[in-house]
N, CA, C and O atoms as a GROMACS GRO file, in nm:
protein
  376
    1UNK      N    1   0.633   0.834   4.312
    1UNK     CA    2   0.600   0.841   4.170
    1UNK      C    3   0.637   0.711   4.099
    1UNK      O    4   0.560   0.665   4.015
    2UNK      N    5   0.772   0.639   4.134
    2UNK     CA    6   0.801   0.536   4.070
    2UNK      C    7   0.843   0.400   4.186
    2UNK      O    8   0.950   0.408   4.247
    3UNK      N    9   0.765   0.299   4.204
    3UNK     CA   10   0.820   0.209   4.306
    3UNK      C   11   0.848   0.100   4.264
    3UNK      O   12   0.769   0.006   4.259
    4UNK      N   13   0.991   0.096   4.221
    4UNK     CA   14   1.023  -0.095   4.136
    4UNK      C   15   1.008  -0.195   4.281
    4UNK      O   16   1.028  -0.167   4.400
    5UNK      N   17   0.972  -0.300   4.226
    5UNK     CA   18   0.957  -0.457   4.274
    5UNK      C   19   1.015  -0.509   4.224
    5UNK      O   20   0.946  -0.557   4.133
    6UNK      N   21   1.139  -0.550   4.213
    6UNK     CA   22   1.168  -0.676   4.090
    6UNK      C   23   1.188  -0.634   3.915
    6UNK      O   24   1.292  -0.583   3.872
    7UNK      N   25   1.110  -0.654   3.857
    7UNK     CA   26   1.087  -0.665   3.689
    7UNK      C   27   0.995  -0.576   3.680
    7UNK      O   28   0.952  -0.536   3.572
    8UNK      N   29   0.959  -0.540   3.784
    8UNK     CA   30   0.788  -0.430   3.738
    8UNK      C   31   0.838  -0.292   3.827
    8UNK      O   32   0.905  -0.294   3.930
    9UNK      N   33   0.807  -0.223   3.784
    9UNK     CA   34   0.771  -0.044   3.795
    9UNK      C   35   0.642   0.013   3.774
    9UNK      O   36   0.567   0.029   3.678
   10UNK      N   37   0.641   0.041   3.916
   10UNK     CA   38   0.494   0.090   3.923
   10UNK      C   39   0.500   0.264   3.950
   10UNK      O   40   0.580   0.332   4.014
   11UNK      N   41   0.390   0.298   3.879
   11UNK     CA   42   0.347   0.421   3.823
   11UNK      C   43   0.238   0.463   3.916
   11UNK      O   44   0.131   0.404   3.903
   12UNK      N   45   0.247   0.554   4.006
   12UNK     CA   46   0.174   0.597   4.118
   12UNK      C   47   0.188   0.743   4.070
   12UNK      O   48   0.290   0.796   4.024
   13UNK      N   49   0.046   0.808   4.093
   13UNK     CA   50  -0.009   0.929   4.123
   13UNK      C   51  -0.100   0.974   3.988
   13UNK      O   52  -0.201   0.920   3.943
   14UNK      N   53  -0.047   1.062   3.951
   14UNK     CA   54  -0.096   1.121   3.816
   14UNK      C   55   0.020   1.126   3.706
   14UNK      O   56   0.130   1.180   3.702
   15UNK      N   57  -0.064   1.038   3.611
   15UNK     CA   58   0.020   1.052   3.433
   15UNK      C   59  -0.079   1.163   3.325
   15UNK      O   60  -0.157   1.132   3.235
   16UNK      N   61  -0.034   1.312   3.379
   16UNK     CA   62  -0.051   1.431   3.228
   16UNK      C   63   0.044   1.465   3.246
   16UNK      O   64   0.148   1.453   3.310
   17UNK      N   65  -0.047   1.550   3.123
   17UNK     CA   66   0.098   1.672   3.094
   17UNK      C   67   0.213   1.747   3.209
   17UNK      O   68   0.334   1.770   3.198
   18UNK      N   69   0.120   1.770   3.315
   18UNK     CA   70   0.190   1.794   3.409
   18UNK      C   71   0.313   1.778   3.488
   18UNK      O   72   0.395   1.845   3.551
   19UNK      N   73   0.283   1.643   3.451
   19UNK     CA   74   0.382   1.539   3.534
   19UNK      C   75   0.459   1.420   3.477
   19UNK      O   76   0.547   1.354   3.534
   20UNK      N   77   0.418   1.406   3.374
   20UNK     CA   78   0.488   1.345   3.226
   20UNK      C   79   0.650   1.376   3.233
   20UNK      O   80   0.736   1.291   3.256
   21UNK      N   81   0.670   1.492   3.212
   21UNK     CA   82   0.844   1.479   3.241
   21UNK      C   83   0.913   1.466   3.354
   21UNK      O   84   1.026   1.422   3.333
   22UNK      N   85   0.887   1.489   3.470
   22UNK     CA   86   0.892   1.450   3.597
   22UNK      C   87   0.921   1.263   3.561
   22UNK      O   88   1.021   1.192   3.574
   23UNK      N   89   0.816   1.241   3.524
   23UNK     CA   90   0.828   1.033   3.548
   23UNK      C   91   0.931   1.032   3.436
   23UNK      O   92   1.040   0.979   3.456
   24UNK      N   93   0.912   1.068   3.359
   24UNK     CA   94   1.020   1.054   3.223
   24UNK      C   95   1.180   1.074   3.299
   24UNK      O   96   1.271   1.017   3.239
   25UNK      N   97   1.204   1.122   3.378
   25UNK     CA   98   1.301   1.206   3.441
   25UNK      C   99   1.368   1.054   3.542
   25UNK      O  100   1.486   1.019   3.549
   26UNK      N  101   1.240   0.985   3.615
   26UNK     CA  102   1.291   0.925   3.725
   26UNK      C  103   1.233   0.790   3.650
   26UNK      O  104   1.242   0.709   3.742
   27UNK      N  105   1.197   0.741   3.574
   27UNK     CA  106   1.230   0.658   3.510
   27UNK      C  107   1.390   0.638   3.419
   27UNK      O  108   1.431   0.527   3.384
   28UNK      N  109   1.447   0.740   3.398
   28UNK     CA  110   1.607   0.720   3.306
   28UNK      C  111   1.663   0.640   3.372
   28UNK      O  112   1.638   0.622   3.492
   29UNK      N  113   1.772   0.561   3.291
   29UNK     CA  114   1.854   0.440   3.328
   29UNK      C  115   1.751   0.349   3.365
   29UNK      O  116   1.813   0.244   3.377
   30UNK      N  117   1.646   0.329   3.388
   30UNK     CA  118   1.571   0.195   3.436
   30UNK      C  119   1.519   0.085   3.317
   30UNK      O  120   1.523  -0.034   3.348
   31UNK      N  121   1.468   0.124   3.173
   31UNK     CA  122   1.444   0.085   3.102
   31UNK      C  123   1.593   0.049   2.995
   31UNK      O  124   1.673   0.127   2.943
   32UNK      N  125   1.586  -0.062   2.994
   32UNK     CA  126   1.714  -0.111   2.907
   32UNK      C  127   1.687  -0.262   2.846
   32UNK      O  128   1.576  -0.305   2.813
   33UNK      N  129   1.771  -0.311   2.841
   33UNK     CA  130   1.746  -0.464   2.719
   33UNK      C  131   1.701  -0.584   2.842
   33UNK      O  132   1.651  -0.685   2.793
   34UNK      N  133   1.708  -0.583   2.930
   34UNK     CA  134   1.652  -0.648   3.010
   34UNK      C  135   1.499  -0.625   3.055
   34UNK      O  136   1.471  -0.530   3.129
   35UNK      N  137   1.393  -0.722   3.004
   35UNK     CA  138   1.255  -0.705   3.052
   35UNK      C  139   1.174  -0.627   3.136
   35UNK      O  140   1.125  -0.691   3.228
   36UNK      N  141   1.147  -0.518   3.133
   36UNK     CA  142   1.086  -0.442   3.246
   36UNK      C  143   0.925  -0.445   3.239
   36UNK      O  144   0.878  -0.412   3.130
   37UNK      N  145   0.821  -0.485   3.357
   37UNK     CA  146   0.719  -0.437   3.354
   37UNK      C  147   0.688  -0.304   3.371
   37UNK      O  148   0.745  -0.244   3.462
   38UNK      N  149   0.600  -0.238   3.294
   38UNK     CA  150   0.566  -0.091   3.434
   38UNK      C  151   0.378  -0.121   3.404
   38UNK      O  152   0.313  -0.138   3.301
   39UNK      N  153   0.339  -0.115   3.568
   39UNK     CA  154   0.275  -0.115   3.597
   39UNK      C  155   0.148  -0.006   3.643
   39UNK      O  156   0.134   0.007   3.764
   40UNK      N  157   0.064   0.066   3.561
   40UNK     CA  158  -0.021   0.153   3.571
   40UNK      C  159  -0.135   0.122   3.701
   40UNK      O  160  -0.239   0.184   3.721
   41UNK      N  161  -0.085   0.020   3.772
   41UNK     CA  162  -0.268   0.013   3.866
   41UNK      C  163  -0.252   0.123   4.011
   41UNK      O  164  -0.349   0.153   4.081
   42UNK      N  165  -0.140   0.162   4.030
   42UNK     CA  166  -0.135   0.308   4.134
   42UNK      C  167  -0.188   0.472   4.031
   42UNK      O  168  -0.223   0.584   4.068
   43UNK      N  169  -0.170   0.410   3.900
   43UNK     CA  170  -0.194   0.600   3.853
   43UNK      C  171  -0.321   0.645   3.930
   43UNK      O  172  -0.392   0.561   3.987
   44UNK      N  173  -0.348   0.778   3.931
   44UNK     CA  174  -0.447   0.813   3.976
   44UNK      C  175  -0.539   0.917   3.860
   44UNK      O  176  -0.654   0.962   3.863
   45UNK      N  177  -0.463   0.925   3.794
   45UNK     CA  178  -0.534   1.038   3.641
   45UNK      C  179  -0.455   0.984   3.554
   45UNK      O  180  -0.344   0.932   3.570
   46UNK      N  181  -0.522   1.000   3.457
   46UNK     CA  182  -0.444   0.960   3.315
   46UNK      C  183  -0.488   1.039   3.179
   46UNK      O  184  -0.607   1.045   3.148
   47UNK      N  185  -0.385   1.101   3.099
   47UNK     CA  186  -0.409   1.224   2.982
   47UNK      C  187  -0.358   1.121   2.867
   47UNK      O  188  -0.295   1.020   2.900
   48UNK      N  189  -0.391   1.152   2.718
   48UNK     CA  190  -0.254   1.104   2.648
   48UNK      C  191  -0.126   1.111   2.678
   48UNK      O  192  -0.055   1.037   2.610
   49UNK      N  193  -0.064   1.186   2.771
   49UNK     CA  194   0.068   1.163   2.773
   49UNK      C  195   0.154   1.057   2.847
   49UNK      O  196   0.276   1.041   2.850
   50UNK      N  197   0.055   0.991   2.904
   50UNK     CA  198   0.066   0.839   2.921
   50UNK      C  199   0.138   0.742   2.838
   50UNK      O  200   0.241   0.674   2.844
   51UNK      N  201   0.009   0.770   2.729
   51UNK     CA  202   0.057   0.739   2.562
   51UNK      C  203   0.192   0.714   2.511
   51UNK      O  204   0.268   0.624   2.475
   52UNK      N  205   0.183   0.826   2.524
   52UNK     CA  206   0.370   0.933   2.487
   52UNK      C  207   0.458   0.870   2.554
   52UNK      O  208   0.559   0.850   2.487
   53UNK      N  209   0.465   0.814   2.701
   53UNK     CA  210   0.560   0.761   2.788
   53UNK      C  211   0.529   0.612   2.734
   53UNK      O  212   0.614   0.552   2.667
   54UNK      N  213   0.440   0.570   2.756
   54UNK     CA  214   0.489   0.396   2.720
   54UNK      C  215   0.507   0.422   2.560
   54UNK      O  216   0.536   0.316   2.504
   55UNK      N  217   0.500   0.520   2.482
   55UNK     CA  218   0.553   0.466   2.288
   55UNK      C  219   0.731   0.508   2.307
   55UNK      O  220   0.813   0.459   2.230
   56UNK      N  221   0.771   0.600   2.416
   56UNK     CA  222   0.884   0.641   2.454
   56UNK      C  223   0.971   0.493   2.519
   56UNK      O  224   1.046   0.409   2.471
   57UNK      N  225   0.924   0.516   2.628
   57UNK     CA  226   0.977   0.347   2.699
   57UNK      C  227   0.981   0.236   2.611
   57UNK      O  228   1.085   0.170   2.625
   58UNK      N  229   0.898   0.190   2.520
   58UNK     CA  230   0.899   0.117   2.393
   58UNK      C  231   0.994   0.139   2.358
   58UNK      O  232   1.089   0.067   2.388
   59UNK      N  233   1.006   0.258   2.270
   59UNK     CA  234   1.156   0.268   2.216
   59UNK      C  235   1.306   0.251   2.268
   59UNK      O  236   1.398   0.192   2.211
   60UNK      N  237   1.306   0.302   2.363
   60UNK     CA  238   1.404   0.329   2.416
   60UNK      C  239   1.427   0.169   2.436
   60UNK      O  240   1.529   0.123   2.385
   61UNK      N  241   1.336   0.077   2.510
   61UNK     CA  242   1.360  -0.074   2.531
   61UNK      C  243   1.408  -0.104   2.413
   61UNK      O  244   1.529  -0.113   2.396
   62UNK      N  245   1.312  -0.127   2.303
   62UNK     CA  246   1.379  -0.213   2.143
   62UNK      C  247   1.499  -0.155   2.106
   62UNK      O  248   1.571  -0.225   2.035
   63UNK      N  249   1.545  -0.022   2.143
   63UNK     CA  250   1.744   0.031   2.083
   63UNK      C  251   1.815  -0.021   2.168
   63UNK      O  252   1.933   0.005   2.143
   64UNK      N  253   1.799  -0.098   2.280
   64UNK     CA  254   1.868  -0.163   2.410
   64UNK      C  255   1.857  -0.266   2.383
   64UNK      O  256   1.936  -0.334   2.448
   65UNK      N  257   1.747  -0.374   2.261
   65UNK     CA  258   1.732  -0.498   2.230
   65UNK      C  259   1.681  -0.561   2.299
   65UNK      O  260   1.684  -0.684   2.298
   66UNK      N  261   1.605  -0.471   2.400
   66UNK     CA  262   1.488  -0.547   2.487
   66UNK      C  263   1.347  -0.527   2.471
   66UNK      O  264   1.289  -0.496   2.367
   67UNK      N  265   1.315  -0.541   2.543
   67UNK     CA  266   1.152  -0.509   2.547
   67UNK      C  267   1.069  -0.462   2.679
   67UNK      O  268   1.103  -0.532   2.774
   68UNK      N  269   0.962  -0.357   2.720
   68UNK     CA  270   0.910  -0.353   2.826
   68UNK      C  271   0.755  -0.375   2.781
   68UNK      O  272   0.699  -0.351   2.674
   69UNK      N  273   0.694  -0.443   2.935
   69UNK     CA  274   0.534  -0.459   2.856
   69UNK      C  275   0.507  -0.356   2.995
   69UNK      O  276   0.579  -0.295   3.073
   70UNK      N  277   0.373  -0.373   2.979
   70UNK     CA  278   0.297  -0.277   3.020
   70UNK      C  279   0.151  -0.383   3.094
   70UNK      O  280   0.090  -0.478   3.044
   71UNK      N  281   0.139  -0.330   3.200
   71UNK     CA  282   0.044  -0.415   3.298
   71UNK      C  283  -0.045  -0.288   3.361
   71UNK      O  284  -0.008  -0.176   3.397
   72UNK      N  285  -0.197  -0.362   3.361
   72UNK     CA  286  -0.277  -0.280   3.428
   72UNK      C  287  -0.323  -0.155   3.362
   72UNK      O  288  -0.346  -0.067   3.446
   73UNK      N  289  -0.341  -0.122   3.250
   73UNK     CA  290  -0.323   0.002   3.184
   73UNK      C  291  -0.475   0.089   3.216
   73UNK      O  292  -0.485   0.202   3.169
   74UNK      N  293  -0.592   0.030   3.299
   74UNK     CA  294  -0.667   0.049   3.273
   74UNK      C  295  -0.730   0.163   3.135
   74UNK      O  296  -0.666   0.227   3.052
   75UNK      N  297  -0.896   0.149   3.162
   75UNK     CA  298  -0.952   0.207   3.060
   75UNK      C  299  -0.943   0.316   2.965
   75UNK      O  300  -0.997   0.318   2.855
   76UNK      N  301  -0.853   0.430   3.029
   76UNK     CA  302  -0.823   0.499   2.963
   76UNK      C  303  -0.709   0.534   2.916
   76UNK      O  304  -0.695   0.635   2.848
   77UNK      N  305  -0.585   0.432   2.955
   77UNK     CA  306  -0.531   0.385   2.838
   77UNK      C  307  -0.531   0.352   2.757
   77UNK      O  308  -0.480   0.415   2.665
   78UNK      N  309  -0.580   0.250   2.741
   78UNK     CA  310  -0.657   0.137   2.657
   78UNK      C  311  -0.739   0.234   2.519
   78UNK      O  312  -0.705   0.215   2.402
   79UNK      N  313  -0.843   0.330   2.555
   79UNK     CA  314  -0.966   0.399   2.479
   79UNK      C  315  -0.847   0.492   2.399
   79UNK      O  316  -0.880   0.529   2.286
   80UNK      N  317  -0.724   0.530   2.443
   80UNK     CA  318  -0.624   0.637   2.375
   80UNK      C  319  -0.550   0.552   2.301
   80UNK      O  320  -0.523   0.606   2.194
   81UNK      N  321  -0.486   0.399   2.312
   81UNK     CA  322  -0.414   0.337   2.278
   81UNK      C  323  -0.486   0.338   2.109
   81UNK      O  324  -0.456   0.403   2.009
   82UNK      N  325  -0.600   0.226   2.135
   82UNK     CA  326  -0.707   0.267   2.025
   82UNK      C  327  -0.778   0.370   1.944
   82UNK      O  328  -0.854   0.351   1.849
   83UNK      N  329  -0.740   0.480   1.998
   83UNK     CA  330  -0.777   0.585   1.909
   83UNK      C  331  -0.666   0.638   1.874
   83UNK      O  332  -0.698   0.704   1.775
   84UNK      N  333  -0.550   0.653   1.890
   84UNK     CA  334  -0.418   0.641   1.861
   84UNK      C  335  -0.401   0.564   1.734
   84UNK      O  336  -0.309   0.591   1.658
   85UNK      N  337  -0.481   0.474   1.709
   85UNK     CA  338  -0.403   0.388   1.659
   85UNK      C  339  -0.279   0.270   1.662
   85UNK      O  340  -0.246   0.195   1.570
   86UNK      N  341  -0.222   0.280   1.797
   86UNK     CA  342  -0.116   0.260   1.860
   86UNK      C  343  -0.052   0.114   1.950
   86UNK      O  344   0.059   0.066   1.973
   87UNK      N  345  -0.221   0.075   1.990
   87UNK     CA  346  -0.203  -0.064   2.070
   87UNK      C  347  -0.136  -0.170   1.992
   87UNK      O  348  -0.152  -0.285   2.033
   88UNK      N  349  -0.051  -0.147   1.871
   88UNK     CA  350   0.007  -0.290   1.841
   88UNK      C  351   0.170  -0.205   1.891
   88UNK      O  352   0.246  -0.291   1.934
   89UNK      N  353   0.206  -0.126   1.892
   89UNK     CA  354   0.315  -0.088   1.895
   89UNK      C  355   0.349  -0.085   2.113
   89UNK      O  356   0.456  -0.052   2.164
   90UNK      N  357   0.270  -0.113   2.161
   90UNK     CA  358   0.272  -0.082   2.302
   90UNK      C  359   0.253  -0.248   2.349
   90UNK      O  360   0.164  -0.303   2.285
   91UNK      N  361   0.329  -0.343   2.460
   91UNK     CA  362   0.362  -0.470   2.478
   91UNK      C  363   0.242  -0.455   2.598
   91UNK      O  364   0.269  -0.380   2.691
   92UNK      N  365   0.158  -0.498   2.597
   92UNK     CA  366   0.033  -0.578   2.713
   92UNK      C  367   0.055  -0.682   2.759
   92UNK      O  368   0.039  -0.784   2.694
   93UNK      N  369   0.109  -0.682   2.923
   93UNK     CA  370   0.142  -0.783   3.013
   93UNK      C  371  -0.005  -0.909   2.957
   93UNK      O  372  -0.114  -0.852   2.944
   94UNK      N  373  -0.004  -1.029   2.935
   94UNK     CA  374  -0.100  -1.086   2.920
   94UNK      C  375  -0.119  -1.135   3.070
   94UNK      O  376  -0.216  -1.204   3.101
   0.00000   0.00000   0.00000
């Protein structure tokens, strides 16, 4: 579900509702004031609650005085981020 490399955390299988607190769960302690990528190009489904986890991880990074971006989010991240309203508040690996 979660395989760090380095600075990046990658996000394998399915991000819904389903399974949303599960990653929320095995992501704790990993996100802190030190730079973290997480990397979406293993998901295999994606719901808004995707959403919900990177505006969560966001937070939790900026009260630690860091920051995490976000890589690979494909399209349907991206189409929720924007209809959300939300893509300025979520960090995009450039």
């Amino acid at each position: 579900m979660i395989r760090e490399e380095g600075d990046r955390l990658y996000i394998s299988g399915p991000v819904t509702m389903n399974t949303a607190m599960k990653i929320l769960e095995a992501m704790a302690g990993r996100i802190g004031s030190s730079g973290k990528i997480i990397d979406f190009s293993e998901a295999t489904d994606i719901d808004s609650s995707a959403v919900s986890l990177m505006l969560e991880w966001s937070r939790k990074a900026r009260a630690a005085g860091g920051e995490v971006r976000f890589a690979n989010p494909g399209d349907a991240i991206t189409s929720l981020t924007d209809l959300y309203g939300v893509e300025d508040l979520i960090a995009l690996e450039a």
